[in-house]
C-alpha positions in Angstrom: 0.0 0.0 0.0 2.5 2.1 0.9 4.3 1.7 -2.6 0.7 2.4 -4.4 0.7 5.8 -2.4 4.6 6.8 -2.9 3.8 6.0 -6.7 0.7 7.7 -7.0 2.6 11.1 -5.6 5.3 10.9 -7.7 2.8 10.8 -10.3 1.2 13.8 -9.5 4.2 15.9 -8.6 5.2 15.1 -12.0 1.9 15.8 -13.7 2.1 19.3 -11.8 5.8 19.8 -12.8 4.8 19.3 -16.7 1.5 21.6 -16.2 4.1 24.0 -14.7 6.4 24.0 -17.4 3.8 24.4 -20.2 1.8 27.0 -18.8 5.3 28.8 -18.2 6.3 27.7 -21.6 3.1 29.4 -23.2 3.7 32.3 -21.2 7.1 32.8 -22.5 5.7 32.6 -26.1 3.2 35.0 -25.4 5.5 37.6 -24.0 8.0 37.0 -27.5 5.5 37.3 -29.5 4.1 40.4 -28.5 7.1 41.9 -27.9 8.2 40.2 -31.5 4.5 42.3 -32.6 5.4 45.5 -30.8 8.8 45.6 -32.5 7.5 44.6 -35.8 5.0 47.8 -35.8 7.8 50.1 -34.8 10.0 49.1 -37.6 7.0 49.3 -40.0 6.3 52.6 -38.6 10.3 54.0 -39.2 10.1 52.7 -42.5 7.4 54.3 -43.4 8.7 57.5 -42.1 11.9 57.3 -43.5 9.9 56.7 -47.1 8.1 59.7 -46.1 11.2 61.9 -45.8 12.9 60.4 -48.4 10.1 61.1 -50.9 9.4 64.4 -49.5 5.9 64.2 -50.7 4.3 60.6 -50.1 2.6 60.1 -46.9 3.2 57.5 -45.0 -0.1 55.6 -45.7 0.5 56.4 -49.5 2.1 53.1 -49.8 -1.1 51.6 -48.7 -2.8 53.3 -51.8 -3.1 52.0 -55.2 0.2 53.0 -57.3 -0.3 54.9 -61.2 1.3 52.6 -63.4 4.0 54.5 -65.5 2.5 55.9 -68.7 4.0 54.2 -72.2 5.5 56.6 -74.5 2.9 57.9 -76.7 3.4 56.5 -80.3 3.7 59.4 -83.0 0.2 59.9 -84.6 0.1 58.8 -88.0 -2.5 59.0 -91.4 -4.0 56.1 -93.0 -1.3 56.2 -95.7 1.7 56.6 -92.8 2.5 59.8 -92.4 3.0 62.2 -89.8 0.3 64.2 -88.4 0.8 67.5 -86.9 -1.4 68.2 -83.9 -3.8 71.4 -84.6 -4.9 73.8 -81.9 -2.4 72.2 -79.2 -3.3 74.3 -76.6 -3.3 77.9 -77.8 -1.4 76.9 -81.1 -2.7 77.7 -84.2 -2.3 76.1 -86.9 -0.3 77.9 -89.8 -1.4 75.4 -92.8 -5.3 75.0 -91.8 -6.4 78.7 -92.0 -10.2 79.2 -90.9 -12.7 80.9 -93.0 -12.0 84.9 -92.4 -12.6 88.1 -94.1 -11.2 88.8 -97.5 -9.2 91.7 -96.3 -9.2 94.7 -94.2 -11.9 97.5 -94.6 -11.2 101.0 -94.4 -13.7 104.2 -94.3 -15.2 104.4 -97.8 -14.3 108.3 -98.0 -10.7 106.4 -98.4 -11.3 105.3 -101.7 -9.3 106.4 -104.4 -7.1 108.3 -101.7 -3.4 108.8 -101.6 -2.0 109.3 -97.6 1.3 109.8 -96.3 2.4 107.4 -93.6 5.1 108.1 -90.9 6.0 105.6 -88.5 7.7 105.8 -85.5 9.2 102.8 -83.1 8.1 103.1 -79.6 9.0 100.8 -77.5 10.2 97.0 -78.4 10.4 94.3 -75.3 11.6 90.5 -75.5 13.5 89.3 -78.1 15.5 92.1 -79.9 16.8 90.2 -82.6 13.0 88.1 -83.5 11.2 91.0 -83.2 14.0 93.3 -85.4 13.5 90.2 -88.1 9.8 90.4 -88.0 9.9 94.2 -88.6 12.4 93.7 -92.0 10.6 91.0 -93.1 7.1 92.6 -92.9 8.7 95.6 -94.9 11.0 97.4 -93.0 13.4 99.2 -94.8 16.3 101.7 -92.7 17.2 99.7 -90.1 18.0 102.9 -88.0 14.0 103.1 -87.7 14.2 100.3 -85.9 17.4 100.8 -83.8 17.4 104.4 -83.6 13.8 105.2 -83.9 13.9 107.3 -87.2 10.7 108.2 -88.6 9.8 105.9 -91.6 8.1 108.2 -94.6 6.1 106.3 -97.2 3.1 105.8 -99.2 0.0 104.2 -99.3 -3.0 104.0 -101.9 -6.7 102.9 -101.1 -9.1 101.7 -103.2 -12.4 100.4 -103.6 -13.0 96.8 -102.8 -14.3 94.9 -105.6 -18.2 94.4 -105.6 -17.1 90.2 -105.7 -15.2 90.7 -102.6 -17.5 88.6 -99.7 -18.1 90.9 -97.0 -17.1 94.2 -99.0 -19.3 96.8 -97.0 -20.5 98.5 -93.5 -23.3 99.9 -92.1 -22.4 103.5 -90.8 -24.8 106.1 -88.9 -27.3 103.2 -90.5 -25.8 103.4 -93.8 -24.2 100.9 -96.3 -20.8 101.8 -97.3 -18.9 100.6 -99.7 -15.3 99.9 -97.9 -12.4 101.1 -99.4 -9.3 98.4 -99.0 -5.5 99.1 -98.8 -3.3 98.9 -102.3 -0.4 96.5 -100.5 1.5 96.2 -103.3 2.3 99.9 -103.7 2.3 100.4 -100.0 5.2 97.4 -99.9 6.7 98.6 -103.0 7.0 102.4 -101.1 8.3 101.3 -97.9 10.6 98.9 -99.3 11.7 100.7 -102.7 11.1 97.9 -104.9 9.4 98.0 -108.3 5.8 97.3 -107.6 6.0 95.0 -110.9 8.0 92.8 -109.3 5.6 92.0 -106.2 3.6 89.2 -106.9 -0.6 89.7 -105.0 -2.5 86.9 -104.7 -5.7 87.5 -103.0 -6.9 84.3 -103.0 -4.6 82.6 -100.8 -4.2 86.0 -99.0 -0.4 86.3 -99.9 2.2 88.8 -101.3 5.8 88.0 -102.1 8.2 90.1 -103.1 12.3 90.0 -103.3 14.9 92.4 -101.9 17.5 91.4 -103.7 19.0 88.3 -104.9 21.0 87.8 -102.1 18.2 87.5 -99.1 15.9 85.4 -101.5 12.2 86.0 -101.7 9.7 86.6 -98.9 6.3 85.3 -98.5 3.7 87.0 -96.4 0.3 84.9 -96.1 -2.6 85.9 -93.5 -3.9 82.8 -92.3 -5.8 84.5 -89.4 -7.6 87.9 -90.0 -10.2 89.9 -87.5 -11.3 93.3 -88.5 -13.5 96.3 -86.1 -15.8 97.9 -89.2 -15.1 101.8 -89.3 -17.5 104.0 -86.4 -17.3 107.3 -85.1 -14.5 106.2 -82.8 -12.4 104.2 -85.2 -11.3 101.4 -86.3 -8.8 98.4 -86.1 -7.9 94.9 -87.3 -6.0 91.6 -86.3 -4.2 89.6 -88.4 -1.5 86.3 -87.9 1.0 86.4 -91.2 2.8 82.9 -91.9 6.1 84.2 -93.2 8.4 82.4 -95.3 12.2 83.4 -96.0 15.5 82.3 -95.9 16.5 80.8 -92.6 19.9 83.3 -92.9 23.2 83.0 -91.7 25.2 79.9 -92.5 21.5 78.1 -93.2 20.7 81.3 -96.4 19.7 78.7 -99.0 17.1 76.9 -96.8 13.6 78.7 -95.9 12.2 78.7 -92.5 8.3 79.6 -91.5 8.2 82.5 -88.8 5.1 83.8 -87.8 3.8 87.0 -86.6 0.5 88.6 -85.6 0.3 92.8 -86.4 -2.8 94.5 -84.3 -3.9 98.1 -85.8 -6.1 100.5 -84.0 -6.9 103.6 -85.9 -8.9 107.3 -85.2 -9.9 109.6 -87.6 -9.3 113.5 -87.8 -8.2 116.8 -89.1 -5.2 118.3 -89.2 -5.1 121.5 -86.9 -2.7 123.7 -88.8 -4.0 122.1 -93.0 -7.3 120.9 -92.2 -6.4 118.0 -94.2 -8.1 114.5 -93.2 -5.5 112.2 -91.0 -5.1 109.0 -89.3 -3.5 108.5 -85.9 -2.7 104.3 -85.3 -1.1 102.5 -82.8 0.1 98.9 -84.4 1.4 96.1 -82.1 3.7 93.4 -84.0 4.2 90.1 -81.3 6.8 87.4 -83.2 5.4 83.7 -82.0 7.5 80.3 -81.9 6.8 77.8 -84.6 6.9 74.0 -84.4 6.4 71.7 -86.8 3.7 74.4 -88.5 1.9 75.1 -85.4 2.5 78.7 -84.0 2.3 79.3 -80.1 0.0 82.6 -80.0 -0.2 82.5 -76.1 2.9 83.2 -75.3 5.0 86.0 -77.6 8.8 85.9 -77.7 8.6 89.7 -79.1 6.8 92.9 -79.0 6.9 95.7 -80.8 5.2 98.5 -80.8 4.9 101.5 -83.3 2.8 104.7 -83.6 1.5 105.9 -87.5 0.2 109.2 -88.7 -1.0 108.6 -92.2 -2.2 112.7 -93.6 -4.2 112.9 -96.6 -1.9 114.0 -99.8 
């Protein structure tokens, strides 16, 4: 019996030694693991912060957010039959080779028709780029440089004649009248102002162009309005707004190849009398901004030049 009894405790001292030793065992595994938990969180946490500063502007929960997949490079746009397609009105581009539907030309006062004027022009003020904008002034008929530079007074003519009966859009209403408009001779005004034979400037009002040479050695020049706004003649004036796409040679090193610039010329005029003649005149203000051109497509927003010029044109 005795034995029995000395077995049966040694069997429950060792059952309570095992219990012991789990129990503590499970403890032990509890405490790691949290601890093994709590040190996990902390190094996610750093990590996150360290992303954070690294990146400078990611959260740290950003990386739990879905991630924009890097865009593919577009592929150039291209025609059914291959070829390249330029991209028209990118943002406030125009388009040089698409011209919209405008009028036919600019409209002056029809008591201007058959009129001869004297013009005077005067350089005010040029900002941006000196050497674009001193281009753009040449090209558009500038003659003595030193009215650019120096701000001599340009002297020339200019002729006006009646706009042809054809010509869509060819009249005004004034005081409730229609007048016929009277229209700007450009050929003799570019063949005054440059001192060119008039013969040799070639007119073509359907495409809205004039081209005329210098000499042999700058190479022709094309002028073509492929944007054109006009304000009809009122008491208090009048004014238009036209983009020229101008062709010539590229210059320099590059003289036999030709390059498109492009340019937009803005003309407000008033009418009145001369104090001291009584003859009729015209005080204008014109604004000439030179735009960059790539791949035909002119950026109008943003100018790289201005120039701006006051005119007196006096009735001969």
């Amino acid at each position: 019996l005795s034995s029995l009894l000395c077995s049966l405790t040694y069997f429950l001292l060792m059952t309570a030694t095992m219990t012991t030793m789990i129990i503590a065992s499970l403890l032990i595994c509890s405490y790691g693991g949290v601890e093994a938990l709590s040190v996990s969180s902390r190094a996610r946490r750093d990590a996150l912060q360290n992303i954070s500063t690294i990146g400078g502007v990611f959260a740290s929960s950003s990386i739990f957010q879905p991630q924009a997949s890097q865009a593919a490079t577009p592929l150039p746009l291209q025609s059914s039959s291959g070829a390249p397609v330029r991209i028209e009105e990118l943002g406030s581009g125009l388009d040089l080779f698409s011209p919209k539907p405008m009028t036919s030309e600019v409209y002056y006062p029809s008591s201007m028709i058959d009129t001869k004027w004297r013009v005077q022009r005067v350089v005010t003020s040029v900002e941006g780029n000196l050497e674009q904008s001193a281009l753009a002034w040449k090209l558009l008929g500038g003659s003595d440089e030193r009215a650019f530079t120096s701000k001599l007074t340009e002297v020339y003519e200019a002729d006006y004649v009646a706009a042809p009966e054809n010509m869509k859009d060819a009249t005004y209403t004034f005081e409730g009248k229609t007048m016929q408009a009277a229209i700007l001779d450009r050929s003799h005004e570019l063949s005054s102002r440059v001192g060119i034979d008039k013969g040799s400037i070639i007119l073509d009002t359907n495409t809205n162009s004039i081209e005329y040479t210098r000499n042999n050695n700058e190479g022709p020049v094309n002028l073509t309005v492929v944007s054109r706004k006009i304000e009809p003649p009122t008491e208090s004036g009048f004014g238009s707004d036209e983009i020229y796409r101008i062709l010539s040679s590229a210059g320099g090193i590059f003289a036999g190849t030709n390059v498109y610039r492009c340019a937009c010329v803005r003309r407000r005029f008033r009418r009145g009398f001369d104090e001291s003649t009584g003859k009729r005149i015209l005080d204008g203000i014109e604004i000439v901004t030179t735009h960059r051109v790539m791949d035909g497509v002119a950026g109008i927003e943003m100018p790289t030049s201005t120039c701006k010029t006051r005119l007196r044109y006096t009735q001969l």
